[in-house]
N, C-alpha and C positions, 0 to 999 in steps of 0.2 A: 660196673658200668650198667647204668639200667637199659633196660631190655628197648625203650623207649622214650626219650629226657621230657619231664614233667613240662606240664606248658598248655597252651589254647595255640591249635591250629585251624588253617583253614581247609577247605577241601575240595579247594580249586584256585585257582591264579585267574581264571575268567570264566563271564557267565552271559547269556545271553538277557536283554532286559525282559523282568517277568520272572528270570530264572529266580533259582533258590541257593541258598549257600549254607554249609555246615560247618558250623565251629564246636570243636572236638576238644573236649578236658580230657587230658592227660594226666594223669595223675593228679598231686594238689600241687595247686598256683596260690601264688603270697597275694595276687591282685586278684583271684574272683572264685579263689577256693576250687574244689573239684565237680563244679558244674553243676551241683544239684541244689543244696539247699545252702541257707547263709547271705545269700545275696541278691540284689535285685539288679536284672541285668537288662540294659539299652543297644539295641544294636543301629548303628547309623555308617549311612556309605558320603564319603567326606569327598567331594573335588571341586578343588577352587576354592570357592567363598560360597558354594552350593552342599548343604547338608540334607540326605535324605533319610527318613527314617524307614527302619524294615521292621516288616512283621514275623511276629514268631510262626514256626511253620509244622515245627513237628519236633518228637524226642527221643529220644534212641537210649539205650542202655546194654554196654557189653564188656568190651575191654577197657571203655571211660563211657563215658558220658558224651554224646553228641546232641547240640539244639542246631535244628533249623532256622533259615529267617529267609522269608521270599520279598523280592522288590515289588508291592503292591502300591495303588491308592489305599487309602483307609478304608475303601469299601469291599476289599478283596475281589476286585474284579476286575480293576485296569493297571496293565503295566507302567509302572514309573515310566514318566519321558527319557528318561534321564539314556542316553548309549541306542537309542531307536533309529539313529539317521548314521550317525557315524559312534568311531568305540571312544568312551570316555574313559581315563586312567584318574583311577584315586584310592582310596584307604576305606575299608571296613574296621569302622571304630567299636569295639567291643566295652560298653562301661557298667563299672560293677560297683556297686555302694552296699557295703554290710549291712544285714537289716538291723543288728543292734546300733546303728550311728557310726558316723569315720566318715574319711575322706573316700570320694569316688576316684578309682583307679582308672585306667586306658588301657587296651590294648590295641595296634593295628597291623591290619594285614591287606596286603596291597590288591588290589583288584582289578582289573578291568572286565567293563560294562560296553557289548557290541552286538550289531545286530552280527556278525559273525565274530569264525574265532581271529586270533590275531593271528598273523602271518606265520607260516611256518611252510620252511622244504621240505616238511612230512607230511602225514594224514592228517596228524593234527600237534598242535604246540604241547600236549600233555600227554605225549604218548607215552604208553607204557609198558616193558614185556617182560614176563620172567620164565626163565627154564631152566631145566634138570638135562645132562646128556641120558640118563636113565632113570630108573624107578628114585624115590626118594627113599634112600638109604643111609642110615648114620655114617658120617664121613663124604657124603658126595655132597654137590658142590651145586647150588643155585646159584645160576646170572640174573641178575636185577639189571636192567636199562628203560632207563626215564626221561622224560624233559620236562621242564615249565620252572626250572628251578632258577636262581637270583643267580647271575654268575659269580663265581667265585665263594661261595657261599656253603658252611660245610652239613655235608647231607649224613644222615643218619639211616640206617640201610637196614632190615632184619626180617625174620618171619616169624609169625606164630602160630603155633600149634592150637588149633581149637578144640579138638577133644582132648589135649589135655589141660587145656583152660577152664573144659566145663566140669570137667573133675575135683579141679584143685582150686578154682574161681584167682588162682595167682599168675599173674603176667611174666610177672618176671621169671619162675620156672616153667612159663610154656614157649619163653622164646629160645631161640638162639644166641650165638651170641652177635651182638649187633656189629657192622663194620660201618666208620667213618671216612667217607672221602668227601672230596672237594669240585662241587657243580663244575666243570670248563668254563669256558668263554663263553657257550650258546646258553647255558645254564643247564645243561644232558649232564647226565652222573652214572658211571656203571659201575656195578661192585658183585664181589661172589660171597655167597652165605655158606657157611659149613653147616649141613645137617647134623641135627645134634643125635647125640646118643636116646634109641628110646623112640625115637620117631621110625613110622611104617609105610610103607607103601600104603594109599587108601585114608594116610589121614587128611582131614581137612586143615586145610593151609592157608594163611593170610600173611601177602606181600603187603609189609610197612616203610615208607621211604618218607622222608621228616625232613623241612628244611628249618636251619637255626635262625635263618636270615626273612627268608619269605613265610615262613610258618604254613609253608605249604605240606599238605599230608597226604598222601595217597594208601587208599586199602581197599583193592578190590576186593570181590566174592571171595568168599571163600571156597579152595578148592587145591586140584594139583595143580602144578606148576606147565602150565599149556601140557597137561596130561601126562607131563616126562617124555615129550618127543624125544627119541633118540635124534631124530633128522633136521632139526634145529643145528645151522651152524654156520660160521662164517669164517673165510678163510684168505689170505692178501697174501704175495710174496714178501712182505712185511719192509719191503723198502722200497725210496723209488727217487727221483732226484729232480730237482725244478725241470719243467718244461719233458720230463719222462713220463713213463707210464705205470701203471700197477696191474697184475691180473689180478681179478676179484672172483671168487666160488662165495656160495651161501645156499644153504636149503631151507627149506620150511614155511614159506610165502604162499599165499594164491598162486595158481595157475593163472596167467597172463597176467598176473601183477605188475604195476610201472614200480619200480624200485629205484628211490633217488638214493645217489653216493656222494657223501660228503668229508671232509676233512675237518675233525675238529681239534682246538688246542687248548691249553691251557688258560689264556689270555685272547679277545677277538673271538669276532661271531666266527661261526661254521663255515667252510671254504667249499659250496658248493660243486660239486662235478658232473658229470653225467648221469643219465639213467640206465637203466638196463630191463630189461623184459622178462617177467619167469615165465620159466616153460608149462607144460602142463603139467607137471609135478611139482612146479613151486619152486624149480630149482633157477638161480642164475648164475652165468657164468660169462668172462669179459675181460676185457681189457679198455681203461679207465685211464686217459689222460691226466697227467699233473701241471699245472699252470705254470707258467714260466715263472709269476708273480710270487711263487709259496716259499717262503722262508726254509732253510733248513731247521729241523726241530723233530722233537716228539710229537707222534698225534695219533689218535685213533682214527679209524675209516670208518664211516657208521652207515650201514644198510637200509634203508627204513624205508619201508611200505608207504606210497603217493595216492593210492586210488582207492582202494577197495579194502584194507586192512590196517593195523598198527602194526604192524611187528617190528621193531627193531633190533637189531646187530652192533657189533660192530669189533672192531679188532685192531692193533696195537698196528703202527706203519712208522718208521723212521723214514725224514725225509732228508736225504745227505747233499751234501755241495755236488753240484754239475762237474759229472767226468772232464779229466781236460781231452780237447782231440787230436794230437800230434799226426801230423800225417807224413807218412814214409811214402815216397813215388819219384819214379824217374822220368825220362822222356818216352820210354819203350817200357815192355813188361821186364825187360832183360835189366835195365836200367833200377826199376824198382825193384825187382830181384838184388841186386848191388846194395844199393840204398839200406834193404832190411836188413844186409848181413853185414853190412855196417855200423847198423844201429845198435846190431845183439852180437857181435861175435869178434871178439881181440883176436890178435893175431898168434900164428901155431899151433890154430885147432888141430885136433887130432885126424878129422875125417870132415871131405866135402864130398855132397850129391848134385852130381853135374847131368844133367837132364836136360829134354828138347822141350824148348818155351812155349814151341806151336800146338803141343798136344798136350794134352794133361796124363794118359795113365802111368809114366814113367815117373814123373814126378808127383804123382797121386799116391804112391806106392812107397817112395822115400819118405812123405812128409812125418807119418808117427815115427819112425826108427831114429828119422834125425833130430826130433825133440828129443827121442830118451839116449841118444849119442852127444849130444850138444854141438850137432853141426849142422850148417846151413844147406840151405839148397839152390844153389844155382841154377840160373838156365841161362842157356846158351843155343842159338840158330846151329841145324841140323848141320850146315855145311862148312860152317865158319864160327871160329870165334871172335864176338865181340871186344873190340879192344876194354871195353869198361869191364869185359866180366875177365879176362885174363887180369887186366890190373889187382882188381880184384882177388882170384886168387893168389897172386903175386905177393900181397898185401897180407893175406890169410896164412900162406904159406903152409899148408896142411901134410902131414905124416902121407892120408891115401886120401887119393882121390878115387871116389866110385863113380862111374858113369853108368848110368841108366838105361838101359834098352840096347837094340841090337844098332846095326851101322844105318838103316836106314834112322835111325831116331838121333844118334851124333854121330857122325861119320868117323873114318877111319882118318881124315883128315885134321882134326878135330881133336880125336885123340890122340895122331905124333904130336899138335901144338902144345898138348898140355904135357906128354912124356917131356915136353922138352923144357919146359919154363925151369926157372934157372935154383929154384930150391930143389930142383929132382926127386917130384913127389912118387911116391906106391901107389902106381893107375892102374885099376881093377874096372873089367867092364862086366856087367850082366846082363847076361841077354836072353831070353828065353824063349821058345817056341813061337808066344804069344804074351800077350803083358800079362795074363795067369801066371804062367811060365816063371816072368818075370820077377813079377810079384814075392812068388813063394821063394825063388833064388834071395831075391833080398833079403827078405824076412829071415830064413837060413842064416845069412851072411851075420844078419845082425845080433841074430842070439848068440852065437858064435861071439861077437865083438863084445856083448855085455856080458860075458862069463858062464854062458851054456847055459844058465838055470831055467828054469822052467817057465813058459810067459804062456800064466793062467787066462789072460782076456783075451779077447778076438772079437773086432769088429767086421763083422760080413756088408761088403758096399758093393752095389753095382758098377764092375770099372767098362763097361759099356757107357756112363754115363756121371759126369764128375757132381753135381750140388750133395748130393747125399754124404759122401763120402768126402768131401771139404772138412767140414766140422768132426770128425769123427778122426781125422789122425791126431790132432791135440787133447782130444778127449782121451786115445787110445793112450797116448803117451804120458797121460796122467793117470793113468792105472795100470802103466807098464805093460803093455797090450802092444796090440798091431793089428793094420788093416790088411785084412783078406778081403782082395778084388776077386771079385765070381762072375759069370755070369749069369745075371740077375732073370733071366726068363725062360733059363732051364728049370727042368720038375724035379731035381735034384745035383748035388754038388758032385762030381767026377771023383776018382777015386785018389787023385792029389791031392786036393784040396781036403778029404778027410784024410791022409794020410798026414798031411801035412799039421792039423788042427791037434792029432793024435800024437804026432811027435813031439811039437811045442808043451803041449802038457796042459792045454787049455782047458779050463775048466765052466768059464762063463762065456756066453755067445751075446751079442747086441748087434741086432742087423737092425742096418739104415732104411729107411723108405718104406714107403708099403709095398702092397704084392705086384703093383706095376713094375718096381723099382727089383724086387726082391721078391721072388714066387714064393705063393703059402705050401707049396713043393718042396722049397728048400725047407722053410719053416719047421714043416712038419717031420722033414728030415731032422735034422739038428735036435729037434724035442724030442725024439726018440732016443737020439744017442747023449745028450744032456735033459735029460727029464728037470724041469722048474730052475733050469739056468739059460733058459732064450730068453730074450728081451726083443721085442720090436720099440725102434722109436720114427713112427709115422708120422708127420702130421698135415697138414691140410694142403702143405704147399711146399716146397724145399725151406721155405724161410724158419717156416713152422718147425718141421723138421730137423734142422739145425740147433733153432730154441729149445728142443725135447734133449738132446743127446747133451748140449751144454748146460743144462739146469738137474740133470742127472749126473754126470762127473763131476758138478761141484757146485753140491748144494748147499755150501758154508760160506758162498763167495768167492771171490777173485780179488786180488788189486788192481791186475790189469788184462785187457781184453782187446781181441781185433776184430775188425770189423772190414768185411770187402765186398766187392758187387757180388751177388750169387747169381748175377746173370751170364757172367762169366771165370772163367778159371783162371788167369794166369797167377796174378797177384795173391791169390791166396795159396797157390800152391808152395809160395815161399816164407809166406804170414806161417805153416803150419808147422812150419820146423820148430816156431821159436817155443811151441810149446802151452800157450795161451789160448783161455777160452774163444774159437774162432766164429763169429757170428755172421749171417751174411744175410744184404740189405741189396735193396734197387738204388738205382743209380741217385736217384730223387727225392725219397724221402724215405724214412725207415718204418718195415712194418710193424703194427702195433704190436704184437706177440715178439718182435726184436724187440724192442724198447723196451718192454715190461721185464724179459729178461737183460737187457743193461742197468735195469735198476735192480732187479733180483739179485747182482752179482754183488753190488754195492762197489762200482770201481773206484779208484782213483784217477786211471786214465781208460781212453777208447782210442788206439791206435787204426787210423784207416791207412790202409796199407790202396795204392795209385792215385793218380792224378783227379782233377776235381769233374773230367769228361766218365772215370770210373767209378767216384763217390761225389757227390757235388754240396757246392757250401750250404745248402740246403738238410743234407744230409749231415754234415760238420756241426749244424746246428741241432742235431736232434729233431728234425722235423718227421711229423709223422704221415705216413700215408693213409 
């Protein structure tokens, strides 16, 4: 495959009028030989029924042959009319007649002629960037990304080595090896070059990108590849679903750079998105709306410099079919507590968690244990049971029933109704000091129920206060873990709570919240006695916060996912048994950093667990705040 395919290119797709254009012999051509001698050559720019002649301009000799031709009057002084008011589209006709006699040949290359460039949602329509993540070394990997090319149209991609071209005066052993791919829809092409054997840091480099179709050439300066920034890069959750979102990182831009984001595909122009801002390191980061209108498909995401630079990006995105929304809810929290253990739980489970519906930390406390047990968690009013949730366990018929907390949290009344229901369940109550107490009683109970061994994770939550700790018992239970409730704004953990941590056999720690939530007391506690096994997952807001600990328990995706108000607890206290990534949204619409992780998990479904006063069809629809 040659390093470069033989041919007359051009060396631009558009020019301003006055500009100049370069047609580039490539190697030999059967119509006008390899550029130098043999033929006498016409250059004319052709649109409509209007022919204008260019003057030669200049001549170049290197890797081929290069002649100039500037759009002049014949007196070299005034710019052709021609593209002065508005851009004219037409053909640069290249004709060649043998000087020994023969027919004159044709070549064209398409052009446009404008007092600017043509349109583009970048810096410009011919932008162009290449880079190295480090030094150029045989075997690493240059990114090439382009535009101005034909869509569809297949591009020719390579580099060449110039000091070893001026050694050996041969092309073909100073390049690489060349990669072909295929322009998208917008006519953008990216492709990666393998540095060849033999090549050094320090040599001089020339990016070649060649279209078959538009005989378009690009070769800038020679040089390194943007210097081998290591700090070039661009990065997406790499999925995202109509009408969802995407987080987007990228470095290496100007400081305060406007940076447009776009979807591009194989077929159809580029699906513009939003912009984003770099900081004063050049860095951007964000989250980027998807159109309700985008097709499911392949596409890359492509970053590119609006204001002040070219650089472009970009990075591979799948865009999947819209989650479905089923929604689990009763007329009461108690009600949709029924509902969910309906929806997940056949009858003669082995173990139910019966908890008071009006407060969260008793049933904050069951919810990982009853994912990695496979039982539900009921709630039930402190003083009375509801007839839907008795039905219910009725229906369930469970080996034991655990009850949660002491008599003030379900009463002694509460618990003869359920000794008495007519499977004659094993009714165990835990009660503790205080819902710490409590807490650790559980946890106890339940290692005990899954066969003693040892349960390596432990998530630390504030149980003074429920959002943190939502999302963290299905994360927990998906890495056979459990939530230790602490209180979060002591300067250290009590000597149960590490006795406790110590007995379980825990080896990794991930506490929820930041130091509001969870003192950098405890923090620094914990880092002492697991040195590079703490994890904090903080983020801006509870919502945030939730998105960090579910994008970390399962970074390979999900099927399915739930989703509940995180302004409030009840619903989700029973969403967490089932063991599903659990996200939490406002009542209205969902935040962007939710969103970007529902598309990150790539679901099939998004269960919202309460009524539409708890998640509203606004939210059902994917709307964002």
């Amino acid at each position: 495959m040659p390093a470069v395919p033989d041919g007359v290119y051009i060396n631009t797709p558009w020019i301003e009028p006055g500009g100049e254009i370069w047609l580039n012999y490539v190697g030999t051509t059967p119509e006008c030989g390899d550029g130098y001698n043999g033929y006498t050559r016409e250059v004319t720019f052709v649109t409509g029924s209007s022919t204008y002649e260019l003057q030669g301009y200049g001549f170049g000799d290197g890797y081929w042959i290069g002649r100039g031709s500037v759009f002049l009057e014949p007196d070299y002084t005034t710019p052709l009319p021609v593209g002065l008011t508005a851009p004219v589209t037409g053909n640069v006709v290249l004709s060649c007649t043998p000087d020994g006699g023969g027919a004159t040949q044709t070549l064209s290359f398409p052009l446009t002629v404008g007092p600017t460039p043509p349109a583009s949602i970048y810096h410009s329509p011919t932008a162009w960037t290449w880079y190295t993540p480090g030094p150029v070394t045989p075997g690493s990997t240059a990114t090439v990304n382009a535009l101005g090319y034909t869509p569809g149209e297949s591009v020719t991609v390579n580099m060449i080595n110039s000091d070893i071209f001026d050694d050996t005066l041969d092309l073909q052993a100073s390049a690489a090896v060349p990669v072909n791919v295929t322009a998208d829809g917008s006519g953008a092409v990216t492709a990666q070059v393998v540095i060849p054997a033999g090549w050094a840091e320090g040599d001089s480099i020339h990016m070649v990108v060649v279209g078959a179709t538009s005989k378009y050439l690009i070769i800038p300066g020679q040089g390194s590849p943007l210097l081998s920034d290591p700090s070039i890069s661009a990065a997406s959750n790499e999925g995202a679903f109509p009408g969802g979102a995407v987080s987007v990182s990228a470095t290496g831009f100007y400081g305060g750079e406007t940076v447009q984001l776009a979807l591009h595909r194989e077929s159809g122009a580029a699906i513009a998105l939003s912009t984003l801002t770099a900081d004063v390191n050049g860095d951007i980061s964000g989250v980027v709306s998807i159109p309700s209108s985008v097709t499911p498909g392949s596409y890359r995401l492509w970053m590119g410099a609006k204001v002040i630079d070219y650089l472009l990006l970009n990075t591979p995105l799948t865009i999947t079919t819209k989650p479905d929304t089923p929604r689990l809810a009763g007329t009461d929290r108690f009600k949709t507590a029924v509902a969910i253990s309906q929806a997940n739980f056949a009858p003669n489970v082995d173990t139910v968690y019966l908890a008071n519906g009006l407060n969260f930390p008793d049933a904050l406390s069951a919810g990982a244990l009853a994912a990695q047990l496979g039982a539900p968690v009921i709630l039930t009013v402190p003083t009375s049971l509801p007839d839907a949730v008795r039905d219910e366990l009725i229906r369930l018929s469970p080996e034991r029933i655990v009850i949660v907390g002491g008599y003030p949290s379900v009463s002694a009344d509460v618990e003869a109704l359920v000794e008495a229901l007519p499977f004659s369940p094993d009714v165990v109550r835990f009660a503790g000091a205080n819902r710490f107490d409590t807490n650790q009683q559980l946890i106890r109970d339940a290692q005990t129920q899954l066969g003693g061994d040892p349960i390596t994770v432990a998530y630390v939550s504030n149980g003074l206060n429920f959002p943190d700790a939502l999302a963290a018992a299905p994360a927990a239970a998906s890495k056979g873990g459990v939530v230790v409730l602490v209180n979060g704004s002591a300067t250290s953990l009590d000597a149960a709570t590490l006795d406790l941590l110590d007995d379980l056999g825990v080896e990794d720690i991930y506490i929820t919240g930041d130091v509001s939530s969870v003192s950098a007391g405890i923090q620094s506690q914990l880092n002492s006695i697991y040195p590079g096994h703490v994890t904090r997952f903080a983020g801006v807001n509870r919502f945030d916060t939730a998105s960090r600990i579910v994008a970390e328990a399962w970074p390979e995706g999900a099927g399915s996912a739930i989703l509940s108000n995180g302004l409030n607890f009840p619903d989700a206290l029973a969403a967490g048994a089932l063991g599903d990534p659990l996200l939490t949204s406002t009542p209205t619409c969902i935040p962007d950093v939710v969103l970007a992780q529902l598309s990150n998990l790539q679901l099939s479904d998004v269960t919202l667990v309460g009524d539409s006063s708890s998640l509203s069809a606004a939210v059902k629809n994917f709307t964002r705040c």
